[in-house]
C-alpha positions in Angstrom: 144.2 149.8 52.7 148.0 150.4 53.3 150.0 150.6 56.3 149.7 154.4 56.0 145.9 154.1 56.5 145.6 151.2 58.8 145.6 152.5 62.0 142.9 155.1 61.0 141.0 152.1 59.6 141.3 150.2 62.1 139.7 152.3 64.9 136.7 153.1 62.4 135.9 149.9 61.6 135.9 148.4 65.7 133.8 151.7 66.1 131.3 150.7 63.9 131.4 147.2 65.0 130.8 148.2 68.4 127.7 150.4 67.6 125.4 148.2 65.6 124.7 143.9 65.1 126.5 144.3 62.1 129.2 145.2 60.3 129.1 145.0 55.8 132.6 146.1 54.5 132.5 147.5 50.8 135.3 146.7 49.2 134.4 148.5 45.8 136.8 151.4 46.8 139.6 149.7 47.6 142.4 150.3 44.8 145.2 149.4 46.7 146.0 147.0 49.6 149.0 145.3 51.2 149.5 142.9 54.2 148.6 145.7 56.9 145.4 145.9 55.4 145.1 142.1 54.4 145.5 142.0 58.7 143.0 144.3 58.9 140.4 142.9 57.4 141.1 139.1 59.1 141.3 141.3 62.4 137.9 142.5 62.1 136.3 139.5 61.3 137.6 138.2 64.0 136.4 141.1 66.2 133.3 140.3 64.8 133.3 136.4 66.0 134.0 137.5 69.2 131.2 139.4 69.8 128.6 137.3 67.9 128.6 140.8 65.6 128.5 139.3 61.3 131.2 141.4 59.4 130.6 140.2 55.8 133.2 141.8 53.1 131.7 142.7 50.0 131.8 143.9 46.4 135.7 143.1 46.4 137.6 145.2 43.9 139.9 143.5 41.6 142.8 144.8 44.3 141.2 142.9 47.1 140.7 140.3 44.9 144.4 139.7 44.0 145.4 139.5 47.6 143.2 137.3 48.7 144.4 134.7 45.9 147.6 135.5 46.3 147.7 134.6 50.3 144.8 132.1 49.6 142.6 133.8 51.9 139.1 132.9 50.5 138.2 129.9 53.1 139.4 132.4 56.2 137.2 135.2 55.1 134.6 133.0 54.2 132.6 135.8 52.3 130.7 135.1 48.9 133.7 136.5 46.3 132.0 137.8 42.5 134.9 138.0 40.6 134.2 140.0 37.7 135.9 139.7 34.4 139.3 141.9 34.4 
């Protein structure tokens, strides 16, 4: 999730939140991520407010995990966080 990808990403994931109720972001994948993708993911959530639509982000890699500590972005995501012993 890098400013090379986030475009691409970005037009998947309002696609999908378009289509269903829903939208659960696994973030098990994610090995890398910077503040393109950090906007990302606060952009679709709030998409997701917007049109009464749940995006929950999940399964946070260790990746996703250091960004959101580093920017202190736990209380704006708002998302159950497992960290997992590194």
């Amino acid at each position: 999730m890098t400013i090379y990808g986030a475009a691409e990403c970005r037009d998947s994931l309002r696609q999908c939140l378009l289509a269903g109720a829903e939208l659960e972001i696994d973030l098990s994948g994610v090995t890398e991520v910077d503040s393109a993708g950090v906007q990302l993911l606060i952009q679709a959530k709030r998409e997701g407010a917007r049109l009464g639509k749940p995006v929950r982000l999940v399964s946070h890699s260790p990746a996703i995990q250091e960004i959101i500590d580093l920017y202190r972005l736990a209380s704006e995501f708002g998302d159950l966080m497992i960290i997992s012993p590194r």
